[in-house]
C-alpha positions in Angstrom: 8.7 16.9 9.2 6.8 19.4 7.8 3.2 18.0 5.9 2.3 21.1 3.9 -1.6 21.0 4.7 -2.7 23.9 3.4 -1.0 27.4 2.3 -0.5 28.7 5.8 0.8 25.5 6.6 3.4 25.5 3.8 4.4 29.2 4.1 4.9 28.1 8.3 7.5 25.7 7.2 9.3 28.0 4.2 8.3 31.6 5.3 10.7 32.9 2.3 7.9 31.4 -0.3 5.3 32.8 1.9 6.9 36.3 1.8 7.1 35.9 -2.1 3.3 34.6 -2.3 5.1 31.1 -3.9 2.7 28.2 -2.7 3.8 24.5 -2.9 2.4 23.9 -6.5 4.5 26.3 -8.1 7.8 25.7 -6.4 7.4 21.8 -6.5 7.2 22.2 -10.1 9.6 21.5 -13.1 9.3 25.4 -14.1 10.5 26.5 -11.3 13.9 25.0 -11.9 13.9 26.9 -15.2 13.0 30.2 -13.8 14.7 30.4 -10.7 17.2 27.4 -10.3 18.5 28.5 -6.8 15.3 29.1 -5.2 13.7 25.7 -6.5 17.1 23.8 -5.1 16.8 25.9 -2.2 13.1 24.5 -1.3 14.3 21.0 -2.3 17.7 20.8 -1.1 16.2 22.0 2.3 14.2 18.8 2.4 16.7 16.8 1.4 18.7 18.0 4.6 16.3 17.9 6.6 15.3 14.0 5.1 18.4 13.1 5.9 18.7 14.4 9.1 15.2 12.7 10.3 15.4 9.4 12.5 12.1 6.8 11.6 9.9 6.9 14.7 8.8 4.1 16.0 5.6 3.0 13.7 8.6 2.1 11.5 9.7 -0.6 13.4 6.8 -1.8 14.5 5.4 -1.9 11.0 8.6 -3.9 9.8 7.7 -6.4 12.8 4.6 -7.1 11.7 5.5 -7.5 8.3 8.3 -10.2 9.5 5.7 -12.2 10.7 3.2 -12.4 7.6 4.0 -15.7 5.3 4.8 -13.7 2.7 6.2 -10.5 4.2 5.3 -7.3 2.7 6.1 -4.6 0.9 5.5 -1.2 0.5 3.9 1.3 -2.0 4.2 5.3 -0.9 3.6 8.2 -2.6 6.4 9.5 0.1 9.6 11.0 -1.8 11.9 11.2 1.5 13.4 7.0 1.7 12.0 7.0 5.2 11.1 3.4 4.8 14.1 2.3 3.5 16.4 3.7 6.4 13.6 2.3 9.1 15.3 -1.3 7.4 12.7 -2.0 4.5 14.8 -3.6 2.0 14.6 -1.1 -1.1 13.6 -3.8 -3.7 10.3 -3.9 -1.3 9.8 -0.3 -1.9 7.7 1.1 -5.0 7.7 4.7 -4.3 5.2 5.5 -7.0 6.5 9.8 -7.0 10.6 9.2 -7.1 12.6 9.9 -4.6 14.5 13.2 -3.3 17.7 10.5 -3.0 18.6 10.6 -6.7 18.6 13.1 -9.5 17.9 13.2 -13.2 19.0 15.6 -15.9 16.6 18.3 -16.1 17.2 18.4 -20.0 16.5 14.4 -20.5 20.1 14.2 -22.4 19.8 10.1 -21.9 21.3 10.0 -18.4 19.8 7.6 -16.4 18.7 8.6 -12.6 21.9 8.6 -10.4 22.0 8.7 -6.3 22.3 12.0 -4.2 24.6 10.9 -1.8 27.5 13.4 -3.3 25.4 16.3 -3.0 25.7 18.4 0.4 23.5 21.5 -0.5 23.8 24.7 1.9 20.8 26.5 2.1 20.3 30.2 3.1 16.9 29.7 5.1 16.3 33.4 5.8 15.7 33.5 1.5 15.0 29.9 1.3 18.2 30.0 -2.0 20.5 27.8 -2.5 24.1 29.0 -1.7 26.0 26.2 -2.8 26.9 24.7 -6.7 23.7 23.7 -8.5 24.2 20.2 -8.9 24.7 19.3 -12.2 24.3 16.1 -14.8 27.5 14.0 -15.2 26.8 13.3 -18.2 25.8 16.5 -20.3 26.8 19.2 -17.2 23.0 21.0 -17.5 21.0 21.2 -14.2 20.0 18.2 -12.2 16.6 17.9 -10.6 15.2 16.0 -8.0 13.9 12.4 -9.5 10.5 13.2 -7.9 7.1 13.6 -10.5 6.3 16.9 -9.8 2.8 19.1 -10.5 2.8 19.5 -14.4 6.0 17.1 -14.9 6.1 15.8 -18.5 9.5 14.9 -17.9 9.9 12.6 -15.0 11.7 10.0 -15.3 10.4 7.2 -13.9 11.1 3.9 -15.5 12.9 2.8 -12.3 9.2 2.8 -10.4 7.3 1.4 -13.3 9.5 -1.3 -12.8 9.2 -1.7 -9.2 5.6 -1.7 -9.2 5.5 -4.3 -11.7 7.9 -6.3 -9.6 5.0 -5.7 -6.6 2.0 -7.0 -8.4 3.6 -10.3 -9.2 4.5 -10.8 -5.8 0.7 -10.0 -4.8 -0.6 -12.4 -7.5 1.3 -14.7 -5.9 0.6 -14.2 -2.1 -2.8 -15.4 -0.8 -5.0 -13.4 1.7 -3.4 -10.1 1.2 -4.2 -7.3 3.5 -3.3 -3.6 2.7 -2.3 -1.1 5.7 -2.7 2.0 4.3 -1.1 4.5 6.8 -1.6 8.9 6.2 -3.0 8.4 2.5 -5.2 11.2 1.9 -7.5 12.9 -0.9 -5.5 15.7 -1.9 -3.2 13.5 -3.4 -4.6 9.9 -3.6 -1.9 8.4 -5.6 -1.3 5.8 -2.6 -5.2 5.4 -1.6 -5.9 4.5 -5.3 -3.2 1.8 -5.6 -5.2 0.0 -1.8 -8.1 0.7 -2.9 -8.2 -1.0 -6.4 -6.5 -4.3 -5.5 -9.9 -5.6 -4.1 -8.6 -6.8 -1.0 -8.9 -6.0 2.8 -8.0 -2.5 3.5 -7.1 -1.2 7.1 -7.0 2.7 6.9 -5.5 4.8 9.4 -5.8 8.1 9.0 -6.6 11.0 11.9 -8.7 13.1 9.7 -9.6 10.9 6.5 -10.5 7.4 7.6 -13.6 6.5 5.8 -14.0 3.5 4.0 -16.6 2.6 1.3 -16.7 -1.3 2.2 -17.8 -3.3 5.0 -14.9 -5.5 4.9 -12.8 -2.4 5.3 -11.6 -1.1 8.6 -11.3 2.9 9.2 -9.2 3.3 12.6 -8.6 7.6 13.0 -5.4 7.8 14.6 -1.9 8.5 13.4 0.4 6.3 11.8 2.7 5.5 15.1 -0.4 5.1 17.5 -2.6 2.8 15.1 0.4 0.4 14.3 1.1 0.1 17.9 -2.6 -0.6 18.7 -2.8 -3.4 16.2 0.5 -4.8 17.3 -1.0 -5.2 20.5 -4.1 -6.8 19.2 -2.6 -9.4 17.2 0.1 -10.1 20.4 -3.1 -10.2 22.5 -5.3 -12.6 20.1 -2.4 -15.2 19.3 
């Protein structure tokens, strides 16, 4: 999947937007559904597709087997939007996915509608233009637009009291685990929402992380390797050591 580092990286994976100077800022942005509705769903509903059409690779797994082993199990807080986690067999009340998810909409005008699931909506996407070419989806309650139930840059109106909710629901399970340890896997600084959150809950951190490993404790452990590679490592360890 693409990871947007960078502008060239971006305009690699959407060349339209490239061609029309549109970096990832402005199209993943609640303004660009009010100016141009078709070319906002067309970015968006070509991630959803392509979400979708992605299988988990293997770190998945092997995260999920390590966390079957803990005591207390584990759960999981991303700043990821595309339910990855979830279809890798994470239950989804372990999930707090602290951004949304591209899996359900919300009325763009905030009518009173509460977030509803995707499933029902099959966009087709010109990729030459990176448009839409299918029906905008639209709110079953009021008809306006729908959006994507993601907090975008500048987003005022993200509805989110679905996540609030579920990271509430994770901090009382932490205050009641003992000897928590947080894995963070592909957090970096560009948007630290996910770093934050381990970093602030004064526990053991493990963060892997090819280009951005550092740590700022001694207790902390920096391992600079992608996702996949550094969970199989430390499955390995912990199969050696028992």
């Amino acid at each position: 999947m693409p990871d947007f580092r960078g502008e060239n990286g971006f305009w690699r994976a959407y060349p339209a937007l490239g061609r029309l100077g549109i970096n990832f800022i402005e199209i993943a942005n609640p303004k660009a559904f009010q100016v141009h509705p078709t070319l906002a769903w067309g970015f968006y509903g070509h991630r959803l597709n392509l979400y979708r059409d992605t299988i988990p690779h293997t770190g998945f797994q092997t995260l999920l087997e390590l966390a079957q082993q803990m005591p207390f199990g584990a759960r999981v807080f991303t700043s990821n939007v595309d339910g990855q986690f979830q279809k890798a067999g994470f239950a989804q009340h372990h999930v707090t996915e602290c951004h949304g998810s591209i899996h359900a909409l919300q009325c763009f005008d905030q009518c009173g509608q509460e977030p509803w699931s995707a499933a029902d909506f099959r966009p087709s996407i010109d990729e030459e233009s990176s448009l839409l070419i299918s029906e905008l989806p639209c709110c079953p309650a009021c008809g306006g637009l729908a959006r994507p139930n993601i907090l975008m840059f500048g987003d005022w109106n993200f509805e989110g009291r679905k996540y609030e909710q579920s990271e509430s629901s994770l901090k009382t399970w932490l205050a009641r685990t003992s000897r928590p340890v947080v894995i963070e896997l592909g957090a970096g600084t560009a948007i630290p929402s996910a770093r934050h959150f381990g970093e602030e809950l004064g526990c053991p951190l493990i963060r892997v992380n090819p280009t951005e490993s550092d740590v700022g404790l001694h207790r902390d452990i920096s391992i600079p390797l992608g996702a996949k590679d550094a969970l199989q490592a430390i499955s390995s360890t912990l199969r050696f050591g028992s």
